[in-house]
N, CA, C and O atoms as CSV, one atom per row, in Angstrom:
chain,resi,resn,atom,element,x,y,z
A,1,UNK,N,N,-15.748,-16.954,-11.120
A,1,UNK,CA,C,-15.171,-15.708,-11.583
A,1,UNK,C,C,-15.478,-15.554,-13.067
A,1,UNK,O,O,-15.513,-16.509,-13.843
A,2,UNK,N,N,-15.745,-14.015,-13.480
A,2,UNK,CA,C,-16.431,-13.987,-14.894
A,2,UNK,C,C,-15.644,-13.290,-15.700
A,2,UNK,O,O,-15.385,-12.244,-15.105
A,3,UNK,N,N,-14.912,-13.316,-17.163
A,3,UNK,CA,C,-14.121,-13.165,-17.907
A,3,UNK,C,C,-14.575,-12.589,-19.242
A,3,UNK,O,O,-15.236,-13.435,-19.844
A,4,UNK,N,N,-14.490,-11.803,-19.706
A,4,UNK,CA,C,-14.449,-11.665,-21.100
A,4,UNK,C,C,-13.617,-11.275,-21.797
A,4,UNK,O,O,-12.975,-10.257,-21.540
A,5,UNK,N,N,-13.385,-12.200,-23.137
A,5,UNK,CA,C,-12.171,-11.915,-23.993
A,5,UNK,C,C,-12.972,-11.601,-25.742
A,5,UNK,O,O,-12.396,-11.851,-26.801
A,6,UNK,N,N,-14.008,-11.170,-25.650
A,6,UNK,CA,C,-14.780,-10.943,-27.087
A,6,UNK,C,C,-14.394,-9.370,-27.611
A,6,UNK,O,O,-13.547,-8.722,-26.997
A,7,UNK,N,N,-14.814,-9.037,-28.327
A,7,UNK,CA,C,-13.857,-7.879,-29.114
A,7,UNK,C,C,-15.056,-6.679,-28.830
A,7,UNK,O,O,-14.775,-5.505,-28.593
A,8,UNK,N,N,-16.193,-7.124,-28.891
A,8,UNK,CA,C,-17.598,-5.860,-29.262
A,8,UNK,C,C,-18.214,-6.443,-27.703
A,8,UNK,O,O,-17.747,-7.377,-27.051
A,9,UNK,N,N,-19.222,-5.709,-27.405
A,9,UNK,CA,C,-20.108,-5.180,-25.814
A,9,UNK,C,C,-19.935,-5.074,-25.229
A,9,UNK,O,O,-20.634,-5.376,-24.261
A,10,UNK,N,N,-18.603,-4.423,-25.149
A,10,UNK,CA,C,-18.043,-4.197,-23.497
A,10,UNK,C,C,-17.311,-2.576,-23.544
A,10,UNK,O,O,-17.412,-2.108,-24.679
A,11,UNK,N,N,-16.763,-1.846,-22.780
A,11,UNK,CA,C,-16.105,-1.002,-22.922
A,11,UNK,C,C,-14.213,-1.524,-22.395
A,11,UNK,O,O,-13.404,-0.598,-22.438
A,12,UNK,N,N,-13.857,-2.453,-22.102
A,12,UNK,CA,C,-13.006,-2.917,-21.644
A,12,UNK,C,C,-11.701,-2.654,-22.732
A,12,UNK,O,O,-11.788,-2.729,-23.958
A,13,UNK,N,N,-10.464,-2.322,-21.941
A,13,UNK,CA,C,-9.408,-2.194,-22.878
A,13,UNK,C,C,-8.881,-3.356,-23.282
A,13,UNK,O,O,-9.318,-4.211,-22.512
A,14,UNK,N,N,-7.951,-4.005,-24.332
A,14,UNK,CA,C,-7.366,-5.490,-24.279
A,14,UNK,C,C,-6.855,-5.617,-23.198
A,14,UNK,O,O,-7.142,-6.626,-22.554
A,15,UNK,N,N,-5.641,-4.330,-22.465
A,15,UNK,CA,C,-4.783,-4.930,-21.855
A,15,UNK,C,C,-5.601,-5.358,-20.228
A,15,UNK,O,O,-5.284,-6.328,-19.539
A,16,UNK,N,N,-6.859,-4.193,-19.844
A,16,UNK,CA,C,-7.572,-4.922,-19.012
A,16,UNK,C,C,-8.425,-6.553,-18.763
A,16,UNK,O,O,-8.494,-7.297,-17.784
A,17,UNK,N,N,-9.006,-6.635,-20.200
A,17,UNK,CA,C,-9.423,-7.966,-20.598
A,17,UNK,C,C,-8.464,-8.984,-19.933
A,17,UNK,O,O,-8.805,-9.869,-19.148
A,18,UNK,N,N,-7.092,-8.695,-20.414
A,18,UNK,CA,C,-5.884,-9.770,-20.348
A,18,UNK,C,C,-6.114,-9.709,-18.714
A,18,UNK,O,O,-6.699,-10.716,-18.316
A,19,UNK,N,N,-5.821,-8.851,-17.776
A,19,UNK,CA,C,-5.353,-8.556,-16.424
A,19,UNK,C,C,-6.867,-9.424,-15.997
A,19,UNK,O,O,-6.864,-10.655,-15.962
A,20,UNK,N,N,-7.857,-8.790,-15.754
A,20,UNK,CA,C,-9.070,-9.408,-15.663
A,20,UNK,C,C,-8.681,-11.426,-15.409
A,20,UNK,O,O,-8.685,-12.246,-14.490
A,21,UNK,N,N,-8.451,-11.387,-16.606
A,21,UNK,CA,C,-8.407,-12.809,-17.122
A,21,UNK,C,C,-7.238,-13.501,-16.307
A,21,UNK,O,O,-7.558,-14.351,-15.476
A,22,UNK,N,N,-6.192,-13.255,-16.455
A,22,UNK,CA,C,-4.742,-13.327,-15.455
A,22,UNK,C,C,-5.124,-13.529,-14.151
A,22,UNK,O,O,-4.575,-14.494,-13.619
A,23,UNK,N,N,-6.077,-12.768,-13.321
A,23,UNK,CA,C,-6.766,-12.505,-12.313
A,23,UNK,C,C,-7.665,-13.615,-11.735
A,23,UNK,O,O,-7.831,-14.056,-10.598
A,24,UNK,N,N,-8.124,-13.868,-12.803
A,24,UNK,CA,C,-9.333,-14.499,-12.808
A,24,UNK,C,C,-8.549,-16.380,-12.067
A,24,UNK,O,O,-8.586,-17.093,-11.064
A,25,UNK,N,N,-7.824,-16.302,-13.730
A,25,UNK,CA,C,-7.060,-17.628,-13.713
A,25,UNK,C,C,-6.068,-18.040,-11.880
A,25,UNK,O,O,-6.070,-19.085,-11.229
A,26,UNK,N,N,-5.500,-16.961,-11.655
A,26,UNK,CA,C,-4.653,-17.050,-10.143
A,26,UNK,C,C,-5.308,-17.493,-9.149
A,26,UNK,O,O,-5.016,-18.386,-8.354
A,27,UNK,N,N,-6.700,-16.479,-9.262
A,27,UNK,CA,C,-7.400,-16.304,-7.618
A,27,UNK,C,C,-8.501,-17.112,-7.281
A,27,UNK,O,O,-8.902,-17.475,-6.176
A,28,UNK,N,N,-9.051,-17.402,-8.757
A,28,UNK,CA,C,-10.421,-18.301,-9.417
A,28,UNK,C,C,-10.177,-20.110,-9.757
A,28,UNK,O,O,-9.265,-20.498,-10.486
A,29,UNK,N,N,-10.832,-20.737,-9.309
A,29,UNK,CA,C,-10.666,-21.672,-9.466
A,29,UNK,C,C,-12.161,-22.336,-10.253
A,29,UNK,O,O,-12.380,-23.492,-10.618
A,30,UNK,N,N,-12.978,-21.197,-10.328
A,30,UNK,CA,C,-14.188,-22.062,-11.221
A,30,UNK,C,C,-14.507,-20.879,-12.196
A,30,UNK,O,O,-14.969,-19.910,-11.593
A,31,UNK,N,N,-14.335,-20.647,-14.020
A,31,UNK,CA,C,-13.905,-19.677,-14.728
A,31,UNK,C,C,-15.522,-19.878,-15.352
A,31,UNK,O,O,-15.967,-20.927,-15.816
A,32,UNK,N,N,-16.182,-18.699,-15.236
A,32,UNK,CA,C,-17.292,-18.290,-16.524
A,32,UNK,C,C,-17.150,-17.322,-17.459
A,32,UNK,O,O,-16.301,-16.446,-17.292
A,33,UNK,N,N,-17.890,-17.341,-18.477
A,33,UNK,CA,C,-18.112,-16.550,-19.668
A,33,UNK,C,C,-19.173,-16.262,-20.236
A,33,UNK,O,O,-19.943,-17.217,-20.336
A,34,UNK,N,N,-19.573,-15.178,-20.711
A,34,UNK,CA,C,-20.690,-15.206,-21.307
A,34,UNK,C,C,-20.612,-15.003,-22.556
A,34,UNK,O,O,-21.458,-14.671,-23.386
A,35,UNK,N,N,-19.318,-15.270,-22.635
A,35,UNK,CA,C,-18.872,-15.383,-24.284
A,35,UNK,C,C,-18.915,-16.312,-25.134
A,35,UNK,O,O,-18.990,-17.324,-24.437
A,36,UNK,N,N,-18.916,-16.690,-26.428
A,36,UNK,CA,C,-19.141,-18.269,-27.301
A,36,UNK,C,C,-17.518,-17.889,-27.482
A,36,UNK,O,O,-17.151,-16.918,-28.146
A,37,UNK,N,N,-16.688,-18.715,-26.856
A,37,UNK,CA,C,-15.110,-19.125,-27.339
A,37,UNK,C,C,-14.350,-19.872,-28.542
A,37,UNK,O,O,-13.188,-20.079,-28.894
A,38,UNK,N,N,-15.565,-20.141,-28.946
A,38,UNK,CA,C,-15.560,-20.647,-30.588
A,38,UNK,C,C,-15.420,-19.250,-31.635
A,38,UNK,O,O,-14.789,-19.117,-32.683
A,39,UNK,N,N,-16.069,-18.530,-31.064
A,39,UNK,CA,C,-16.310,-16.856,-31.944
A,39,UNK,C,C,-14.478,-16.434,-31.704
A,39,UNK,O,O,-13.752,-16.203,-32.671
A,40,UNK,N,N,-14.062,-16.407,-30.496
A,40,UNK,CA,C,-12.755,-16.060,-30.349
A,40,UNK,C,C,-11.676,-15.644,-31.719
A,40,UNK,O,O,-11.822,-16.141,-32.836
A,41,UNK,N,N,-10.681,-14.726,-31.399
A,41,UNK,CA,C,-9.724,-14.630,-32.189
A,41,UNK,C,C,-8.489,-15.111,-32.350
A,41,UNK,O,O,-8.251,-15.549,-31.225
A,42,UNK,N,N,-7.788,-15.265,-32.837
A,42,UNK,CA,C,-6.507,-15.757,-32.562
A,42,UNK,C,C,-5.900,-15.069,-31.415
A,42,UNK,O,O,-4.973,-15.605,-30.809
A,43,UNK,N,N,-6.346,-13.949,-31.083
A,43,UNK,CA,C,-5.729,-13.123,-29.640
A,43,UNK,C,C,-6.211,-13.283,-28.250
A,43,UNK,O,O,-5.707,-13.070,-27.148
A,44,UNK,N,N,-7.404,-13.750,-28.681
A,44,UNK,CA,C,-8.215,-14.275,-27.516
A,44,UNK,C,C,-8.020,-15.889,-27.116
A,44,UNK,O,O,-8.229,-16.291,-25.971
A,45,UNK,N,N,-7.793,-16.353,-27.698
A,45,UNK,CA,C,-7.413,-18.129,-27.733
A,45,UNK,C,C,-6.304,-18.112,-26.774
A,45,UNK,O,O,-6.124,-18.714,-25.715
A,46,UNK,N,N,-5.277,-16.847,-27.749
A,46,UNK,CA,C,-4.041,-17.432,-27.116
A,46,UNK,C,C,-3.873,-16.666,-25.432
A,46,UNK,O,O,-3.241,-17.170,-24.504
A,47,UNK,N,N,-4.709,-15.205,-25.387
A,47,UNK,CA,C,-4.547,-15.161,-24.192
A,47,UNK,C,C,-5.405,-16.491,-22.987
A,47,UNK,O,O,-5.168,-16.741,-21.805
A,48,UNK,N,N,-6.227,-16.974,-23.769
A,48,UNK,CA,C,-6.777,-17.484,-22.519
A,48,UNK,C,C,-6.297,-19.410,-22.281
A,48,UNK,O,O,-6.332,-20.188,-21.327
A,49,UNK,N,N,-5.879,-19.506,-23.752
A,49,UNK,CA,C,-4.606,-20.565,-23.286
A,49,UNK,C,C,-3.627,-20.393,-22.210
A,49,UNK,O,O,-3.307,-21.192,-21.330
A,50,UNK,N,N,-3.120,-18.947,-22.490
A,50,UNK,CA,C,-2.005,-18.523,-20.854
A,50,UNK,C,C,-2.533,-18.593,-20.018
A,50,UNK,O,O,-1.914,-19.189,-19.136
A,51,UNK,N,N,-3.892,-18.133,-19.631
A,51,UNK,CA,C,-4.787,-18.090,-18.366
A,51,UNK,C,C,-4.717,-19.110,-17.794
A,51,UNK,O,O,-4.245,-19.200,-16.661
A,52,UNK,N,N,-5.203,-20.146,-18.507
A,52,UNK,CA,C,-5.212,-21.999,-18.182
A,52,UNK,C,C,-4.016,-22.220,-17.243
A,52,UNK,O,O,-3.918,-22.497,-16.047
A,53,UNK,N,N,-2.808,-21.903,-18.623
A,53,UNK,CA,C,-1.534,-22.576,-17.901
A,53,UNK,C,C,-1.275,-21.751,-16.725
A,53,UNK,O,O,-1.292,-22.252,-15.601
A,54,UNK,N,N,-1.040,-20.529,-16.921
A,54,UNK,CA,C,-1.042,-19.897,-14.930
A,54,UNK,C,C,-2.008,-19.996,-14.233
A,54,UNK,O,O,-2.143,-19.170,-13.331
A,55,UNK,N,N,-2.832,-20.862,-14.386
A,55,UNK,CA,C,-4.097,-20.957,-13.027
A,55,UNK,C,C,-3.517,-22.307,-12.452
A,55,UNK,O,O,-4.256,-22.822,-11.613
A,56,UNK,N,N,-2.348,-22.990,-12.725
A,56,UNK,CA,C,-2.141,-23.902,-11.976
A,56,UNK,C,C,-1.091,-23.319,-10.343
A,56,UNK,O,O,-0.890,-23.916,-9.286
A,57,UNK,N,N,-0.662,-22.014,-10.797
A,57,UNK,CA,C,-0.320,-21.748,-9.664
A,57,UNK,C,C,-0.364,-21.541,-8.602
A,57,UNK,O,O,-1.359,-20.871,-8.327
A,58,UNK,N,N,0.371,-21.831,-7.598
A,58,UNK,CA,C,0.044,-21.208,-6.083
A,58,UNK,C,C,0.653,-20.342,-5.482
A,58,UNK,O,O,1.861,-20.397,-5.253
A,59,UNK,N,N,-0.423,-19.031,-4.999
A,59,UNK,CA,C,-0.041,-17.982,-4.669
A,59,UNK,C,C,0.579,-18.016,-3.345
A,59,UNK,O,O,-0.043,-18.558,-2.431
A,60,UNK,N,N,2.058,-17.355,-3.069
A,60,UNK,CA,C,2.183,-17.417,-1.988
A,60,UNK,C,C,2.129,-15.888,-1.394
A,60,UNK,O,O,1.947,-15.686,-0.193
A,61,UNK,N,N,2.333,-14.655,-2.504
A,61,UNK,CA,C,1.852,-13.522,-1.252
A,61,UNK,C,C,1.011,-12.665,-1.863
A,61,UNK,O,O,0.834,-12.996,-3.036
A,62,UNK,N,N,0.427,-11.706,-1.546
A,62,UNK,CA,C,-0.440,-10.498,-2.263
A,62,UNK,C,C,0.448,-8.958,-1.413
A,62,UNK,O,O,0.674,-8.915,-0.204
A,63,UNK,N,N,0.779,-7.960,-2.304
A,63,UNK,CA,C,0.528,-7.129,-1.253
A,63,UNK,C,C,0.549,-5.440,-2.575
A,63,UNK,O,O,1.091,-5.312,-3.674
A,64,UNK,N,N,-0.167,-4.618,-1.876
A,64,UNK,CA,C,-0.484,-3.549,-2.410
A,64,UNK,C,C,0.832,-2.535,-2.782
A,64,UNK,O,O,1.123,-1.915,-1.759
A,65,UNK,N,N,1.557,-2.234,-3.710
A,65,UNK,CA,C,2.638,-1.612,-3.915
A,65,UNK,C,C,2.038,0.427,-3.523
A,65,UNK,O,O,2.569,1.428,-3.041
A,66,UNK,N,N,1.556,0.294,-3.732
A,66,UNK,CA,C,0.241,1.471,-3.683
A,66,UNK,C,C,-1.163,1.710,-3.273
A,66,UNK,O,O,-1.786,0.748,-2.823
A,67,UNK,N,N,-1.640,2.660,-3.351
A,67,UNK,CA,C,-3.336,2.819,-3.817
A,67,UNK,C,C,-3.525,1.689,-5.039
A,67,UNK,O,O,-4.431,0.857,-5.074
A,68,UNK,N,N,-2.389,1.862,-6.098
A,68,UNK,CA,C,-3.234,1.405,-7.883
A,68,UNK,C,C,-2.337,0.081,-7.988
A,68,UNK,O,O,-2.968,-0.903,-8.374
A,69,UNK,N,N,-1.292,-0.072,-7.777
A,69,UNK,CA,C,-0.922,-1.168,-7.919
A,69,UNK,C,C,-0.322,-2.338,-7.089
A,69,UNK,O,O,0.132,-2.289,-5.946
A,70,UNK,N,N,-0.418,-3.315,-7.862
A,70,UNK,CA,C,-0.767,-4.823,-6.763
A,70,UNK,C,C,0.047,-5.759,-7.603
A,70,UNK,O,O,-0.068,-6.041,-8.796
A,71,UNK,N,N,0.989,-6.218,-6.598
A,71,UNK,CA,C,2.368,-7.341,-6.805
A,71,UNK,C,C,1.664,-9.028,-6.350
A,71,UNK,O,O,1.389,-9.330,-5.189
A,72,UNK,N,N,1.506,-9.815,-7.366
A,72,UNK,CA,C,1.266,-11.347,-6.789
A,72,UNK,C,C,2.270,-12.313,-6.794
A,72,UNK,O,O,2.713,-12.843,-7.812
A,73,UNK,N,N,2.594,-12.517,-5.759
A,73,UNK,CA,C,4.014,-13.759,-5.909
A,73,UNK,C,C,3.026,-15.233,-6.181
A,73,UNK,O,O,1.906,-15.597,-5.822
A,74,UNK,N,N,3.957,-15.723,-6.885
A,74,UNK,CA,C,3.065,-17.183,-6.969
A,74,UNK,C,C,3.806,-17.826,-7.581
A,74,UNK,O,O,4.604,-17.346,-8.386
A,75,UNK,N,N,3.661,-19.342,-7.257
A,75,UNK,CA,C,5.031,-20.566,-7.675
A,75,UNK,C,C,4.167,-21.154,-8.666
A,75,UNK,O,O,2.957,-21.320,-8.507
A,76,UNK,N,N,4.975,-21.536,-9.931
A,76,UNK,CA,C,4.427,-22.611,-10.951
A,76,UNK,C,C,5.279,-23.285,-11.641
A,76,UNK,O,O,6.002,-22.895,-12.557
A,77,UNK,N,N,5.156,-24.522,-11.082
A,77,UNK,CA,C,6.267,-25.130,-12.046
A,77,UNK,C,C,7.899,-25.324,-11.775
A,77,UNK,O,O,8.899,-25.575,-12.448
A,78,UNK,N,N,7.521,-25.022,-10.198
A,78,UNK,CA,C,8.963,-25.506,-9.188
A,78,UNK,C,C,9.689,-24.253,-9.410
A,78,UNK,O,O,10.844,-24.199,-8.987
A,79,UNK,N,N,9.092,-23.037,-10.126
A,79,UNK,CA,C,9.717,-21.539,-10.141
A,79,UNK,C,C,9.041,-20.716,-9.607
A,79,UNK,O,O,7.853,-20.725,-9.927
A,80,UNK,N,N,9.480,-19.734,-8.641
A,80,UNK,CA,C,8.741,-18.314,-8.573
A,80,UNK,C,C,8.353,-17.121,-9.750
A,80,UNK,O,O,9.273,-16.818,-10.509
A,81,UNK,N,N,7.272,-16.556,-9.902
A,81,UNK,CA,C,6.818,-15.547,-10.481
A,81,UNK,C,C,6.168,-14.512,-9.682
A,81,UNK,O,O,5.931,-14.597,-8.477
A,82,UNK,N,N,5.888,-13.489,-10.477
A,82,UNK,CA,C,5.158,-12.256,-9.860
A,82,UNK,C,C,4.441,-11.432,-10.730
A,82,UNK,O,O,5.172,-10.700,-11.399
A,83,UNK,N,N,3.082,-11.302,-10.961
A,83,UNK,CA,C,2.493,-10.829,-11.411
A,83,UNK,C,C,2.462,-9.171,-10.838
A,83,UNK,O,O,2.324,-8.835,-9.662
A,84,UNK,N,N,2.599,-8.431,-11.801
A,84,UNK,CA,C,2.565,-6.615,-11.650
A,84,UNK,C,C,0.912,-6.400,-12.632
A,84,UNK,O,O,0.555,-6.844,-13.723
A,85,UNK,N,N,0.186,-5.459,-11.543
A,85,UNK,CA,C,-0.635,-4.944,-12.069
A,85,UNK,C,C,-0.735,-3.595,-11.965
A,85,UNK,O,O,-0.229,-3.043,-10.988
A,86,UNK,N,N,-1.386,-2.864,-12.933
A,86,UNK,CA,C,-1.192,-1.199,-12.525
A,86,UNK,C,C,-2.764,-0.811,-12.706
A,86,UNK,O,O,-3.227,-0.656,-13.836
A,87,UNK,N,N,-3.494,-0.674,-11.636
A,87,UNK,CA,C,-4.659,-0.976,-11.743
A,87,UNK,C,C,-5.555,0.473,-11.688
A,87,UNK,O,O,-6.737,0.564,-11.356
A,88,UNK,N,N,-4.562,1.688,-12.151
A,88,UNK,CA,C,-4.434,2.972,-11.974
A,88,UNK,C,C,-5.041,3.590,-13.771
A,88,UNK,O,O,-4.520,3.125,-14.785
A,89,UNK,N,N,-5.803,4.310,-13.816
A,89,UNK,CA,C,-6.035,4.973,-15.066
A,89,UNK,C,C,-5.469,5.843,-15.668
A,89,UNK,O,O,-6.020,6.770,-16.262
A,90,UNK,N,N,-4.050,5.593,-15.562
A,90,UNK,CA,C,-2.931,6.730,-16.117
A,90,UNK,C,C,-1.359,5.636,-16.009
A,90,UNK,O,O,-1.278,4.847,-15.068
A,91,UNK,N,N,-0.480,5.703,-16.817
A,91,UNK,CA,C,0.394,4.857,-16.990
A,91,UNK,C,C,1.330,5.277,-15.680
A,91,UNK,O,O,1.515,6.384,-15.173
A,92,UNK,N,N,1.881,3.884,-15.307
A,92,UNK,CA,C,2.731,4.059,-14.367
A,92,UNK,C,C,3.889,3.151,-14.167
A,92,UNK,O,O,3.929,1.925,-14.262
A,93,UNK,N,N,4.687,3.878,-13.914
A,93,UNK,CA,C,6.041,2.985,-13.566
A,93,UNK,C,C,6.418,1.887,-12.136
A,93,UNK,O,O,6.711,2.336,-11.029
A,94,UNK,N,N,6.369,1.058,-12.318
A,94,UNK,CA,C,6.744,0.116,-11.131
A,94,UNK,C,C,7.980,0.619,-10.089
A,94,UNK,O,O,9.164,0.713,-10.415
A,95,UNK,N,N,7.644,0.797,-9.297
A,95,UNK,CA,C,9.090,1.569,-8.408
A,95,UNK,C,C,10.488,0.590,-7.907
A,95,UNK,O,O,11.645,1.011,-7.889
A,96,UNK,N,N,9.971,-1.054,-7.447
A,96,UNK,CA,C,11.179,-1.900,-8.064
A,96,UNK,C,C,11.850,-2.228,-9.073
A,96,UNK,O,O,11.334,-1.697,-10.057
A,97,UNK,N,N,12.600,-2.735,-9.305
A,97,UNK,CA,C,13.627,-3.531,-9.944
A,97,UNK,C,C,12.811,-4.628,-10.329
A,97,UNK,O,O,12.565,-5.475,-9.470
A,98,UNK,N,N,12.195,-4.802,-11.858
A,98,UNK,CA,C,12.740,-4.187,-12.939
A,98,UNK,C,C,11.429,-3.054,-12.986
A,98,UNK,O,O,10.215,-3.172,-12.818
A,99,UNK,N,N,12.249,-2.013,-13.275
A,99,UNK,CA,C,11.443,-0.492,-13.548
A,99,UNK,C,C,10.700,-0.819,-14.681
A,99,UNK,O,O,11.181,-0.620,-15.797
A,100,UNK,N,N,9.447,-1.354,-14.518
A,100,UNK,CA,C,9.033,-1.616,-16.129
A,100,UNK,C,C,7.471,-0.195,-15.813
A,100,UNK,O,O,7.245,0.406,-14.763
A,101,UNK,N,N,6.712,-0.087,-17.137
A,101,UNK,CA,C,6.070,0.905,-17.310
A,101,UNK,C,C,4.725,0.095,-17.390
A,101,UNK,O,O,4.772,-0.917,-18.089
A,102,UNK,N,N,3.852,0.314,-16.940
A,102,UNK,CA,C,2.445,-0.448,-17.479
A,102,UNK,C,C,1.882,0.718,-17.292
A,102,UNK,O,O,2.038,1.569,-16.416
A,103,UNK,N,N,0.831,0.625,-18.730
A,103,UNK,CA,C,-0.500,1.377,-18.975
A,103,UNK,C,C,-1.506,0.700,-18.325
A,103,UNK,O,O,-1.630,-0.482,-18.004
A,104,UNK,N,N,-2.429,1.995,-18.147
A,104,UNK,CA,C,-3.889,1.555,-17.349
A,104,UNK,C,C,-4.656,-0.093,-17.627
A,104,UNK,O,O,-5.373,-0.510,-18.537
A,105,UNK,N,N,-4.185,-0.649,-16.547
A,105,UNK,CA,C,-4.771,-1.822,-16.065
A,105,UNK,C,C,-4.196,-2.789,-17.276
A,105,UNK,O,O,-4.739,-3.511,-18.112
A,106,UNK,N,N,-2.844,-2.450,-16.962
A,106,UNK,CA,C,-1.768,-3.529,-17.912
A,106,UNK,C,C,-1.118,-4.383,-16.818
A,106,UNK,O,O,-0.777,-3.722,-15.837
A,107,UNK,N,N,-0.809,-5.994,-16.743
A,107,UNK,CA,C,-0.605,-6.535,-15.962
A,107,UNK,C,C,0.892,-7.358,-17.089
A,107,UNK,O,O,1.037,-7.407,-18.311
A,108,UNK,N,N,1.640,-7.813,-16.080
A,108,UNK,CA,C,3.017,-8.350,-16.610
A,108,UNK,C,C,3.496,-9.972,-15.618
A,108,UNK,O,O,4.099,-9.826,-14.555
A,109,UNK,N,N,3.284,-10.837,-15.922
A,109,UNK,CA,C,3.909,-11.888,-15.253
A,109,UNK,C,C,5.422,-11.919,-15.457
A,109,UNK,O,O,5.626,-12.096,-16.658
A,110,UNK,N,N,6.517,-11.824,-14.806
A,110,UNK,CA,C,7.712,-12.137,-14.792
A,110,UNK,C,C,8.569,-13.218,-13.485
A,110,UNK,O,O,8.092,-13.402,-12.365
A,111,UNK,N,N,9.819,-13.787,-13.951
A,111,UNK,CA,C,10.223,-14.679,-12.963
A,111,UNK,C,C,10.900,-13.692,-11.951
A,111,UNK,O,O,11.648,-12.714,-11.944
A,112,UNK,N,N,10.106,-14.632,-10.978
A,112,UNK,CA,C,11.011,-13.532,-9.339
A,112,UNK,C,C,12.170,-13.794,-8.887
A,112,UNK,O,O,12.249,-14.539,-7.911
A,113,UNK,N,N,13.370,-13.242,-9.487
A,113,UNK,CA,C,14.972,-13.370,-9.114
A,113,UNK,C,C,14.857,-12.809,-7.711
A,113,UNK,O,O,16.004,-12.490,-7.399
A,114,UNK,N,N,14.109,-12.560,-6.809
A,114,UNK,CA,C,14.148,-12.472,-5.115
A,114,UNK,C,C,13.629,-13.852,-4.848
A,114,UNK,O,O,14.247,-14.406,-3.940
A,115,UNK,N,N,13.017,-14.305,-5.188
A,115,UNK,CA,C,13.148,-15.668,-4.539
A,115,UNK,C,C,14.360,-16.538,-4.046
A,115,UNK,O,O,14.162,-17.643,-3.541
């Protein structure tokens, strides 16, 4: 799975970069780049330090909230989480509990109190 977190040649937004990457880390188990990670920023380090630590998880469901957005349950660390993605080109509100708002192809890991 292929990732980029560099600032210039891409048209990519950050918050897609991040989701991308989030993505990458869950579903991917062998991570490329065609980026030099030494060049990195302090914003890029630290997102893809998070990447690391949530790729140890295991997914236990996928399912489509919509057309645009996509809920990942996944255990790490003897806790449930759930990744929200809004994979829609116009901001949108999550229709569960917690009503949170993500902009185009903004993704949110939070702990899953339904578990």
């Amino acid at each position: 799975d292929v990732f980029i977190m560099r600032k210039e040649g891409h048209r990519l937004s950050p918050e897609i970069q991040r989701t991308l990457l989030l993505v990458t880390a869950l579903f991917g188990r062998l991570h490329f780049t065609s980026d030099l990670p030494s060049n990195y920023d302090e914003w890029s380090n630290g997102e893809l330090q998070e990447a690391l630590f949530w790729s140890q998880g295991q997914i236990q469901a996928v399912r489509w909230v919509d057309a645009q957005k996509m809920e990942v349950r996944f255990r790490q660390n003897k806790k449930d989480w759930k990744l929200l993605i809004n994979w829609s080109l116009k901001n949108s509100t999550w229709p569960d509990p917690p009503r949170v708002q993500l902009e185009p192809g903004e993704s949110i890991i939070l702990l899953d109190n339904a578990s």
